[in-house]
C-alpha positions in Angstrom: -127.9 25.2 -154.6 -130.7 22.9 -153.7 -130.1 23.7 -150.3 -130.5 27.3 -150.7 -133.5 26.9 -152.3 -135.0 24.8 -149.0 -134.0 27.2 -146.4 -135.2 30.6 -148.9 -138.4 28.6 -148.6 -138.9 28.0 -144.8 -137.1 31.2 -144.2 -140.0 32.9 -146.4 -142.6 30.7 -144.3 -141.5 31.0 -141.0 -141.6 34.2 -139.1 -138.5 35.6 -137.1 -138.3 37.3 -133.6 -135.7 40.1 -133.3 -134.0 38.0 -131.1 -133.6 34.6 -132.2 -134.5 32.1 -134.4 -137.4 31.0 -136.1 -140.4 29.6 -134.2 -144.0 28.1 -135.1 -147.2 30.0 -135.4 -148.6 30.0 -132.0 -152.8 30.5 -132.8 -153.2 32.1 -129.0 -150.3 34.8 -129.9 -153.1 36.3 -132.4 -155.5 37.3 -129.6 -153.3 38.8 -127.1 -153.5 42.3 -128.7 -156.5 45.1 -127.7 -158.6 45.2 -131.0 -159.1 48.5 -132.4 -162.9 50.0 -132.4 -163.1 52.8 -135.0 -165.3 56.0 -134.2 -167.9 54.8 -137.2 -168.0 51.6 -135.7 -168.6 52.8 -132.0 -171.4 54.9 -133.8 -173.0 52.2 -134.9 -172.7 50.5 -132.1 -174.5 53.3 -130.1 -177.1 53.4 -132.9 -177.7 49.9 -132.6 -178.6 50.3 -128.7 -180.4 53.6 -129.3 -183.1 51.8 -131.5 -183.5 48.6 -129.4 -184.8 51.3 -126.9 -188.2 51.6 -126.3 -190.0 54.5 -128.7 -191.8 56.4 -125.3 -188.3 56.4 -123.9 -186.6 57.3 -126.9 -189.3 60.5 -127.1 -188.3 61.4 -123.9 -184.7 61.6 -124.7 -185.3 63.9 -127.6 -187.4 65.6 -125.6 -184.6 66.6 -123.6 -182.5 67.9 -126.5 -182.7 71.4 -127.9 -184.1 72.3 -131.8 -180.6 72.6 -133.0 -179.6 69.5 -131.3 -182.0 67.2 -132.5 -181.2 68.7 -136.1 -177.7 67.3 -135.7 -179.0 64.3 -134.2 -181.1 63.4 -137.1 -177.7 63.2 -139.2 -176.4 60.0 -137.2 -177.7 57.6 -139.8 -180.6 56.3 -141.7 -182.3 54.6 -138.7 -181.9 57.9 -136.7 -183.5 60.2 -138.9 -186.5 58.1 -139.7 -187.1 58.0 -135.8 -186.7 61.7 -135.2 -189.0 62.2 -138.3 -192.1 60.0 -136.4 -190.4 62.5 -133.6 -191.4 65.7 -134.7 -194.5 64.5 -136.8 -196.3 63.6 -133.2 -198.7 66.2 -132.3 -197.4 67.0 -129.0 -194.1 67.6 -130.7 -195.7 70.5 -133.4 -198.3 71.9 -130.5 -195.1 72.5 -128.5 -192.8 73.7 -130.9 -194.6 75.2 -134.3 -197.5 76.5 -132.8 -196.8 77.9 -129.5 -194.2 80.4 -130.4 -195.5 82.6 -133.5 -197.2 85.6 -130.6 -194.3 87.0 -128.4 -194.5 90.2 -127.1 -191.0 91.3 -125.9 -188.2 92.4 -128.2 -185.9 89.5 -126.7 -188.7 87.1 -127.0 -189.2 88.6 -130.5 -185.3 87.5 -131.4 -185.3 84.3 -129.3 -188.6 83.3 -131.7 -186.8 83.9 -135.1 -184.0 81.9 -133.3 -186.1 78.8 -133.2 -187.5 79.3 -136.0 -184.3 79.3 -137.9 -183.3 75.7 -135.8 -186.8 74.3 -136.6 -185.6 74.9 -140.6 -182.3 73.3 -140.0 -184.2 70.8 -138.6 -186.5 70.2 -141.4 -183.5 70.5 -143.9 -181.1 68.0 -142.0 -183.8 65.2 -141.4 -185.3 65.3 -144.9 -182.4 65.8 -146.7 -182.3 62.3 -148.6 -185.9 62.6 -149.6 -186.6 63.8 -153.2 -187.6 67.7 -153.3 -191.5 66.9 -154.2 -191.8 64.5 -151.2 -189.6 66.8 -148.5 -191.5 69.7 -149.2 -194.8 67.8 -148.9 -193.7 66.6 -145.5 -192.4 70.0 -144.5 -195.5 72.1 -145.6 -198.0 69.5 -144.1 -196.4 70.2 -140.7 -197.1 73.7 -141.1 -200.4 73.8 -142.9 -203.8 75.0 -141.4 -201.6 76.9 -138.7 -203.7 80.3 -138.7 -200.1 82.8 -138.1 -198.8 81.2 -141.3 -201.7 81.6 -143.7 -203.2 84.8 -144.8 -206.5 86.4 -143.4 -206.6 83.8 -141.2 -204.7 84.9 -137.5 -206.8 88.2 -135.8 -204.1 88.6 -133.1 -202.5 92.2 -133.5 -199.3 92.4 -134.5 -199.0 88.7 -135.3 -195.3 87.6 -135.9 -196.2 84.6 -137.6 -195.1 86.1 -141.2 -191.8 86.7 -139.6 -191.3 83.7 -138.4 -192.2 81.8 -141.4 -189.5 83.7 -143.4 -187.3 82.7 -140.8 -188.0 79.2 -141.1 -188.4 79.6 -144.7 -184.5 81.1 -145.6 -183.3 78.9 -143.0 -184.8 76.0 -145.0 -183.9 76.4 -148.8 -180.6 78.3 -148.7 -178.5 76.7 -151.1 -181.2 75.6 -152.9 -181.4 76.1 -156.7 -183.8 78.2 -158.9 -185.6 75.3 -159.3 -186.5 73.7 -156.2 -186.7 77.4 -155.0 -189.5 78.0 -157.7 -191.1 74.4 -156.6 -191.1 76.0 -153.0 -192.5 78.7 -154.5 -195.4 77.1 -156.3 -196.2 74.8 -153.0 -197.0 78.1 -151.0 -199.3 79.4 -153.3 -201.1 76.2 -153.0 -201.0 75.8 -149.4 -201.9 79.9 -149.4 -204.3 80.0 -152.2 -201.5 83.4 -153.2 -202.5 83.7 -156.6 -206.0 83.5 -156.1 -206.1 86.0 -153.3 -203.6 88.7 -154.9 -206.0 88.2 -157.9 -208.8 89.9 -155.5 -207.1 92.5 -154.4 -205.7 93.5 -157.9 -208.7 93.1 -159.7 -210.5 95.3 -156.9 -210.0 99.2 -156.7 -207.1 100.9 -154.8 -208.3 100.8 -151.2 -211.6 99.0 -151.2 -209.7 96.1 -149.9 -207.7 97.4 -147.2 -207.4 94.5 -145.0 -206.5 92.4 -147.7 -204.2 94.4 -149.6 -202.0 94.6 -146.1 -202.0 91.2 -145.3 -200.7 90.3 -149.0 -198.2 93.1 -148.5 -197.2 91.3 -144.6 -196.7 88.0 -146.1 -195.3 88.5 -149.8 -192.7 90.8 -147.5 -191.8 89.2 -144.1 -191.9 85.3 -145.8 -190.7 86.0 -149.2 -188.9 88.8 -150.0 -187.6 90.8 -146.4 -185.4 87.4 -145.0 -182.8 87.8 -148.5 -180.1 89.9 -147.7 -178.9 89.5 -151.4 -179.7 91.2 -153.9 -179.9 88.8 -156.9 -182.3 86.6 -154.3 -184.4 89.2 -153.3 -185.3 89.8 -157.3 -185.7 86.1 -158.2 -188.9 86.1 -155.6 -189.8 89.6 -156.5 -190.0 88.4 -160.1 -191.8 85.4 -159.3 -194.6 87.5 -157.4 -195.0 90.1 -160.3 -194.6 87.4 -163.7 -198.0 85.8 -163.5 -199.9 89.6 -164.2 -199.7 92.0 -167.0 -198.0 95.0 -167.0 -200.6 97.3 -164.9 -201.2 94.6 -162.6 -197.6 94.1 -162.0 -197.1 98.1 -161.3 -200.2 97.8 -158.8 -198.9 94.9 -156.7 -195.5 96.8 -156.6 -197.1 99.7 -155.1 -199.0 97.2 -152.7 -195.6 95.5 -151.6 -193.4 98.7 -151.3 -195.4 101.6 -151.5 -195.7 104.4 -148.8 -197.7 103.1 -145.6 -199.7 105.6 -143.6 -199.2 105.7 -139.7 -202.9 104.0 -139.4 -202.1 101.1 -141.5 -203.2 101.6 -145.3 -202.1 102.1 -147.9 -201.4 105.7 -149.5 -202.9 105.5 -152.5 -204.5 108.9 -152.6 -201.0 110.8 -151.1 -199.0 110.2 -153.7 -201.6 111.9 -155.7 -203.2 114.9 -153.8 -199.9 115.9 -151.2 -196.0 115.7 -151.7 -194.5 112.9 -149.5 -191.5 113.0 -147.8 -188.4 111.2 -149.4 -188.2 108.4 -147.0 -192.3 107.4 -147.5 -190.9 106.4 -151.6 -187.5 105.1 -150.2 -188.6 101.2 -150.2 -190.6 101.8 -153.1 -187.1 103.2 -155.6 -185.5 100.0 -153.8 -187.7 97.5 -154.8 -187.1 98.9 -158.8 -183.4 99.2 -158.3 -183.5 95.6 -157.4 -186.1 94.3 -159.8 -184.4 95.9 -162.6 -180.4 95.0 -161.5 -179.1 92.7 -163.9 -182.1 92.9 -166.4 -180.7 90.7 -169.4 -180.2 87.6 -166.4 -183.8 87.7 -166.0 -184.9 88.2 -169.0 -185.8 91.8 -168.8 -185.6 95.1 -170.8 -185.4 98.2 -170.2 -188.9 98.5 -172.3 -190.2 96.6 -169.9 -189.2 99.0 -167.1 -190.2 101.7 -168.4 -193.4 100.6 -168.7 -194.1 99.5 -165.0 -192.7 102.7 -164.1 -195.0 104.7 -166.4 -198.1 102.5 -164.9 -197.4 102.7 -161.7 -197.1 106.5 -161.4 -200.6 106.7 -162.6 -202.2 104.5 -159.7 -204.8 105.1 -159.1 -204.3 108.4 -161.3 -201.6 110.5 -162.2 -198.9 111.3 -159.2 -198.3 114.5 -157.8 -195.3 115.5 -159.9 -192.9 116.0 -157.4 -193.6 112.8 -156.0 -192.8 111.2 -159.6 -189.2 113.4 -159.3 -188.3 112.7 -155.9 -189.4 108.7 -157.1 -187.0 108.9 -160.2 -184.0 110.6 -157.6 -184.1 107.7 -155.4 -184.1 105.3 -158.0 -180.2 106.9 -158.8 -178.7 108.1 -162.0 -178.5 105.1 -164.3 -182.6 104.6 -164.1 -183.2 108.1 -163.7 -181.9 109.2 -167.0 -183.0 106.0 -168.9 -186.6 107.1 -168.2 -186.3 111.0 -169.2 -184.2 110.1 -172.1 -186.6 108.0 -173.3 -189.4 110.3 -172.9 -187.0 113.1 -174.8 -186.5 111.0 -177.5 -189.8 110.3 -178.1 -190.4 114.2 -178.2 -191.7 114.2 -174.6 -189.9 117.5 -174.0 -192.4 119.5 -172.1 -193.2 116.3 -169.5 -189.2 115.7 -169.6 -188.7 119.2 -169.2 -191.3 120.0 -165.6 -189.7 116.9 -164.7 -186.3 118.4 -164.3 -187.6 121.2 -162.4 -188.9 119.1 -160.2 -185.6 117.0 -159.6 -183.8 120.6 -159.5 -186.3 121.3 -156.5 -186.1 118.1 -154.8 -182.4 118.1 -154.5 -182.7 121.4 -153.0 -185.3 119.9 -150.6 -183.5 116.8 -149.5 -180.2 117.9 -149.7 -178.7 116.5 -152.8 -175.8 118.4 -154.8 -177.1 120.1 -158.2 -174.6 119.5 -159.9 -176.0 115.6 -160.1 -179.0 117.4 -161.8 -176.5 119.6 -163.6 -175.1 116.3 -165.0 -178.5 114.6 -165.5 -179.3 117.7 -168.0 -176.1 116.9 -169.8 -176.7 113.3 -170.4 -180.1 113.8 -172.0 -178.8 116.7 -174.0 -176.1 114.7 -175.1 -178.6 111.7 -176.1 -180.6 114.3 -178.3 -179.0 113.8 -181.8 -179.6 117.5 -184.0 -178.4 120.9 -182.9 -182.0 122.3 -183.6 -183.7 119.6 -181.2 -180.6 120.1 -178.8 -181.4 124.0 -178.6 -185.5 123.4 -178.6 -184.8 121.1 -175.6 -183.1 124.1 -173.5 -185.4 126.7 -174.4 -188.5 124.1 -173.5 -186.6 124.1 -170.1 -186.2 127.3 -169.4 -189.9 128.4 -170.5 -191.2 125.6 -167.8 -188.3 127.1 -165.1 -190.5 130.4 -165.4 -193.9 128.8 -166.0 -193.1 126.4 -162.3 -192.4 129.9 -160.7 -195.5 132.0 -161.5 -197.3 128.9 -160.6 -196.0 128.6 -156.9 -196.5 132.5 -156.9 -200.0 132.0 -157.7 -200.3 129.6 -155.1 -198.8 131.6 -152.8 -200.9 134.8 -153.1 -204.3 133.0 -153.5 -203.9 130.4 -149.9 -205.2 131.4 -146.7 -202.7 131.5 -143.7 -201.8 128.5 -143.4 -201.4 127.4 -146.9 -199.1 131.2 -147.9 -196.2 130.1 -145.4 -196.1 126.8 -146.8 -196.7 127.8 -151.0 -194.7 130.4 -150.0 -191.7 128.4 -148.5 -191.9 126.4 -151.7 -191.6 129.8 -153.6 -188.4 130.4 -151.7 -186.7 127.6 -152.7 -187.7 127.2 -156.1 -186.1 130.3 -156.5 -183.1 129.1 -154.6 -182.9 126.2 -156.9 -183.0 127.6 -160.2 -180.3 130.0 -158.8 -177.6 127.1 -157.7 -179.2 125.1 -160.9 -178.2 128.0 -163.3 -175.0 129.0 -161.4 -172.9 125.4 -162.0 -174.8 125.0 -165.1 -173.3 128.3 -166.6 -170.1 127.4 -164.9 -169.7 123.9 -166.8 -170.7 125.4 -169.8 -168.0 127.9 -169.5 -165.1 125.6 -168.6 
């Protein structure tokens, strides 16, 4: 037993070959296999070179590397990223690549720009991205601060790409960001911009004194805030950020500067929506911009009060639209909005203002090319909505009565126009009468059915 016990022991000490017995720990066995370099520790070891190597020489290797490449670079480790931040805070380094690219000309240089500008964000985000928010977006903005393409009022080259290129760099930057850091972002531009301060001067002036300024507000809120989102919900959070400092009127004014209908000499409209009818595609951006301010209202902490109010300020600036402009407005905007406005107005016993409305939607549809049955359906709705049988039957009659008011008005105008101004009145005529016919015929057949 005791014997056992002493060769279990040495056994259990002592380790075996596969061919025979047991043998002594030879020290110089241990060294005879190749050691094993993992890839992290090769890494290392290359980083460890790279920064024992002169920082002129180390420049010139980066300045071998693309945007892109450096971005990935920058990711290696600590060590790295601090020396391709003194990299790209050089002066050379932003003449070259901040500055020089914001004035191309072609339409491939145009989409090779917004390229690097989308790797010069990638950059920025990989090689600050252990830094707290505050201090990367300090960093970030100094680099790009006092750069005349990037700040308002300040670059006199025509057709300056600079906004564009600062969305670029801008979406490139932040996506993935939260609300947040996206409204810290938001707050560092308006002091590196002085934004509030100048969309306060062109609010606070009238429509069209400022003309200069009012477009370059429009050019940057657009092209660096709101135009690089391709999602909706992203698109409103900036929209609403823009619009929540003013009151009500304010807010409907700076609407109309962002999205409203551009003439081909670069102003603003602001006397065409009120003295001419505009085609539908001059109001198209303009119903967008609603659709998405006021999509998911209650996640924003909106109302539909609150709508409604914006929409009745802004079809008064700077005085009351043309009404078909205000009907082809409230078609674009789509059913849901559409109806919530004219109900409302029905409701609160609007029914003469509702009622020339809906002629003016009826002859829109016709115009553009929309189905009447959609304003057959819109008629429904808000006669539904209307509660008594007395107020249902006063809100028919009311229409009617402006059906044949709207006609001996175009007549009018018709008959009383020289030359010029008969074929068009008179082409209106026409299809008035056209559309009160379709109107009447699938409203008489739905009421039939």
């Amino acid at each position: 037993m005791t014997r056992r016990r002493t060769m279990s022991k040495m056994y259990g000490k002592v380790p075996w070959t596969h061919k025979s017995g047991p043998y002594k720990k030879d020290p110089h066995r241990l060294r005879e296999g190749p050691s094993i370099v993992t890839r992290s520790q090769a890494a290392l070891a290359d980083t460890s070179l790279l920064l024992r190597v002169p920082e002129e020489v180390f420049h010139m290797i980066l300045d071998q590397l693309s945007v892109r490449d450096i971005s990935v670079f920058s990711m290696i480790s600590k060590e790295i990223t601090s020396c391709v931040v003194d990299y790209i805070s050089t002066i050379a380094w932003r003449n070259k690549n901040i500055i020089r690219c914001s004035h191309p000309i072609t339409t491939i240089q145009q989409r090779a720009t917004l390229g690097h500008y989308r790797d010069l964000g990638l950059l920025f985000k990989r090689c600050t991205l252990l830094q707290p928010t505050k201090e990367r977006l300090k960093f970030i903005f100094s680099k790009f601060s006092q750069i005349p393409c990037f700040l308002l009022e300040q670059c006199d080259v025509p057709d300056c790409r600079g906004f564009t290129c600062y969305g670029a760099f801008l979406q490139t930057l932040i996506a993935g960001w939260d609300e947040l850091e996206c409204h810290r972002v938001f707050n560092f531009l308006c002091d590196l911009t002085n934004l509030l301060q100048k969309t306060e001067g062109v609010v606070m002036a009238k429509p069209g004194v400022k003309r200069h300024q009012e477009l370059q507000l429009r050019l940057f809120c657009r092209h660096v805030l709101l135009n690089p989102w391709l999602d909706q919900s992203e698109g409103q959070f900036w929209l609403m950020l823009l619009l929540k400092p003013w009151p009500l009127f304010n807010q409907a004014k700076i609407l109309f500067i962002l999205y409203g209908p551009l003439l081909p000499e670069g102003v603003l409209g602001w006397q065409d929506v009120v003295v001419s009818v505009l085609p539908h595609n001059s109001l198209w951006e303009l119903a967008k911009a609603i659709l998405v301010l006021f999509s998911k209202m209650e996640v924003r902490g909106w109302s539909s009060d609150s709508m409604l109010a914006i929409f009745e300020e802004l079809i008064v600036i700077p005085e009351q639209w043309h009404i078909e402009n205000v009907a082809r407005l409230l078609v674009l905007c789509g059913s849901s909005l559409c109806y919530t406005i004219l109900a409302s107005k029905a409701l609160n016993g609007r029914l003469p203002e509702v009622s020339r409305l809906i002629v003016f939607i009826i002859l829109v549809c016709q115009k553009d090319g929309y189905h009447i049955s959609w304003a057959v359906k819109l008629v429904q709705a808000i006669w539904k909505a209307i509660s008594t049988p007395p107020e249902r039957f006063n809100f028919i009659l009311q229409l009617e009565n402006t059906f044949s008011d709207v006609t001996k008005e175009f007549y009018e105008q018709a008959a009383a126009g020289n030359h010029e101004e008969n074929r068009e009145s008179f082409q209106s005529f026409c299809i008035l009468l056209e559309s009160s016919a379709r109107f009447h015929t699938k409203f008489l057949q739905v009421l039939l059915k």
